[in-house]
Steps between C-alpha positions, in 0.01 A plus 500: 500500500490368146744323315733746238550378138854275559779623312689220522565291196383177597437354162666158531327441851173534330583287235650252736143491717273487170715176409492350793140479545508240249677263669453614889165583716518866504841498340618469859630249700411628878183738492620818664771525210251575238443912609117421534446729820712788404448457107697530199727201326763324739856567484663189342867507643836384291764530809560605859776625688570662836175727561426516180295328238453549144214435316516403111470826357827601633332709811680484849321519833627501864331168617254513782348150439780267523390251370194528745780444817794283442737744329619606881864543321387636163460324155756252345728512864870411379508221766165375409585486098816291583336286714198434311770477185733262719202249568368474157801376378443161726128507384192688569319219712576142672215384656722397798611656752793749531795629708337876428135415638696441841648813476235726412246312778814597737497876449129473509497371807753675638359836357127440646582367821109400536532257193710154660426326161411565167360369182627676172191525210454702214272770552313704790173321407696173554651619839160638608294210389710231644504670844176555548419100405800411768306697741195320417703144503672613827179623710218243339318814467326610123403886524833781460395887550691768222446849519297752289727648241785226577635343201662154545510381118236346304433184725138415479412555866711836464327644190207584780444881514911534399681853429691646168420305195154387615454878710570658131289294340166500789506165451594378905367165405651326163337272314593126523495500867280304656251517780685214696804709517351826558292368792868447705601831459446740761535880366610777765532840522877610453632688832168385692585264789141502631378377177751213542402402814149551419605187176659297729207482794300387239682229373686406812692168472456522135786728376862352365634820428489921440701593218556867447762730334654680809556762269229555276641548117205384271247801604800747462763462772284492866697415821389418776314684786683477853355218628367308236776228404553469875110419581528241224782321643295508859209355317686231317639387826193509709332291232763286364478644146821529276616855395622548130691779438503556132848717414481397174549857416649615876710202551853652524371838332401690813773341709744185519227301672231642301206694649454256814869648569375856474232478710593200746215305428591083424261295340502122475542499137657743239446481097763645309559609146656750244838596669562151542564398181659860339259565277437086384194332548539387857317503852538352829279396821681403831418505887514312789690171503192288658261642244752481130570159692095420367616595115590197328725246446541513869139593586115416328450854315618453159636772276739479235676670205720365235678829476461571885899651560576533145912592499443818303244656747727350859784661286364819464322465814847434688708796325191737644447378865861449509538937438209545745722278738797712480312841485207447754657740770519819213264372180173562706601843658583598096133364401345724783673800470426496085106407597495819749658740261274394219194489717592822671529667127213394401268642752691821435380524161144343570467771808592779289213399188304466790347140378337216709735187537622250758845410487612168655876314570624216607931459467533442085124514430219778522164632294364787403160523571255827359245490737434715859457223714729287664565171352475194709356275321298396148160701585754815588744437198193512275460823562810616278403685209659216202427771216718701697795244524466415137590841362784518785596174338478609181664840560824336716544259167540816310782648790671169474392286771329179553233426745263249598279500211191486781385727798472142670881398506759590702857673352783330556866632468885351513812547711658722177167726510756853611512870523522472103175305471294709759599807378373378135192360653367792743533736199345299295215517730484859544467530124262205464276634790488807410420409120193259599376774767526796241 
């Protein structure tokens, strides 16, 4: 497939990247924003409402990105612009704590039944970070295994071998990290119990914890395999290693009580992010009472943040687990069905062209991978064919809708995704599919 001359006019966006590559690396602030593996300039967007975004140039797409995962109720929520509004007005931060934190911790808690306690931070790589150090602090033990393909932010002793950004790039290993923390970090095979076991005999007694997306979304969306989440848990509890689930991305997406809900699987520990906070900066890490009981100021692992619970972020944070709350028992069913009719019309139209893909789904999150193999894991979800995905990319811009600007991130989509919206995007994808394939 090869990528069609655009006919959008995206004349401001250009301008917009050549400027800011003056002041900012790449004219980028996060790396998988800047188009690199599916070409072209980036979209610089002026506002965002419902499903839909619109870039600077006046262009409207159906949004399949949303905001990489917390949009689960669409951009600029009524009930999340009044509360965010309603907070500012008594300040943006204290530095103390706040009625609100309780509140938000609460619904947490009472949403993820696994998590007795939680500590509010301010980003995924916080939450991820900080629970693999408590699981260090709590077991006395140095080494963690993480998974192939697994992204858990950019953590030194994460950035080992890690999936999207880094995948993109082939650079598994970044620069800047060093030897010493390398050297802790155990890499496994995504979907591969044996391998795991194979880690842990040979570093038995010497493992705090096994960290691992239970749904895969920085390779493309992977679950996964019968068997595998549940073999981890065995081997965690044979060995007394803690399991991290990190739903940063499936935490409350895939169900109320995340993807450890879905597939009945509890780990000791659970890092949280995105929905959380509504769209603000915000992320979370919580678990059993007798290990957050080793976090300080009540226990000897330190971590801190000054703006840790910020009002605006528990105030958006509230207004959104407060809807999942009251909608639990229908929202989820709604996700589902919209993920099976859209999955379900897009093999239709990739059948009929008669082209090679792999189509995976999890609740409000799925991929789209051009390859004939199954994908399980990174080796597998290498196989996709990215010049492929870039003109698909490229030729769904042109039909109006927005999609992971990579072949190595999941799509995400929102409670007011409807007939209207798949409709729109399943055409779209005839005409897109059939343009690249011509």
């Amino acid at each position: 497939m090869e990528v069609a001359p655009s006919t959008l006019n995206t004349e401001r966006s250009r301008r917009f990247y050549e400027h800011a590559q003056h002041a900012i690396p790449g004219g980028v602030n996060s790396p998988a924003r800047a188009f690199k593996s599916v070409g072209g300039t980036p979209l610089f967007i002026e506002k965002a409402e419902g499903v839909h975004l619109t870039d600077v140039d006046g262009n409207r797409y159906v949004d399949y990105v949303g905001s990489w995962g917390p949009m689960l109720f669409g951009h600029a929520h009524p009930d999340v612009v009044q509360a965010v509004q309603d907070s500012a007005t008594r300040s943006t931060s204290f530095g103390a704590p706040t009625e609100i934190e309780i509140e938000v911790a609460e619904l947490v808690c009472d949403l993820v039944p696994s998590i007795e306690k939680v500590r509010m931070v301010n980003s995924g790589t916080e939450a991820t970070m900080s629970a693999a150090r408590l699981a260090r602090g709590y077991t006395g033990r140095d080494k963690i295994i993480k998974f192939q393909g697994n992204y858990h932010g950019h953590g030194d002793f994460f950035l080992i071998a890690a999936g999207s950004g880094p995948m993109t790039f082939s650079e598994p290993d970044s620069p800047g990290v060093t030897e010493g923390n390398a050297k802790d970090t155990l890499l496994a095979r995504y979907n591969d119990i044996e391998h795991v076991r194979q880690l842990v005999d040979a570093n038995r007694g010497e493992i705090a914890c096994i960290i691992v997306e239970p749904i895969a979304g920085n390779m493309g969306c992977i679950p996964p395999e019968p068997g595998f989440l549940e073999g981890l848990r065995a081997v965690c509890d044979a060995e007394d290693i803690v399991l991290i689930f990190d739903e940063v991305m499936t935490g409350f997406r895939v169900a109320a009580g995340g993807a450890q809900e879905r597939f009945g699987v509890i780990p000791d520990l659970t890092c949280l992010g995105k929905i959380i906070g509504g769209g603000l900066p915000v992320g979370a890490y919580g678990g059993k009472a007798e290990i957050m009981d080793y976090v300080s100021p009540v226990g000897p692992v330190y971590q801190a943040g000054t703006l840790s619970g910020n009002p605006l972020a528990m105030s958006a944070g509230r207004a959104v687990l407060s809807k999942i709350a009251e909608q639990k028992d229908t929202l989820y069913d709604q996700l589902e069905a919209y993920s099976k009719a859209l999955a379900e019309g897009t093999q239709e139209t990739l059948d009929a062209l008669e082209l090679d893909y792999y189509l995976t789904r999890e609740g409000a999150m799925g991929s789209l991978f051009f390859t004939d193999q199954k994908v399980v894991d990174q080796e597998t979800a290498q196989t996709s064919d990215t010049d492929a995905y870039a003109a698909y990319f490229h030729a769904m811009l042109e039909e109006g809708i927005y999609l992971p600007p990579s072949q190595f991130e999941a799509y995400f989509f929102s409670a007011l995704h409807g007939e209207d919206e798949l409709e729109q995007t399943l055409t779209a994808q005839r005409r897109a599919l059939e343009r690249v394939h011509s």
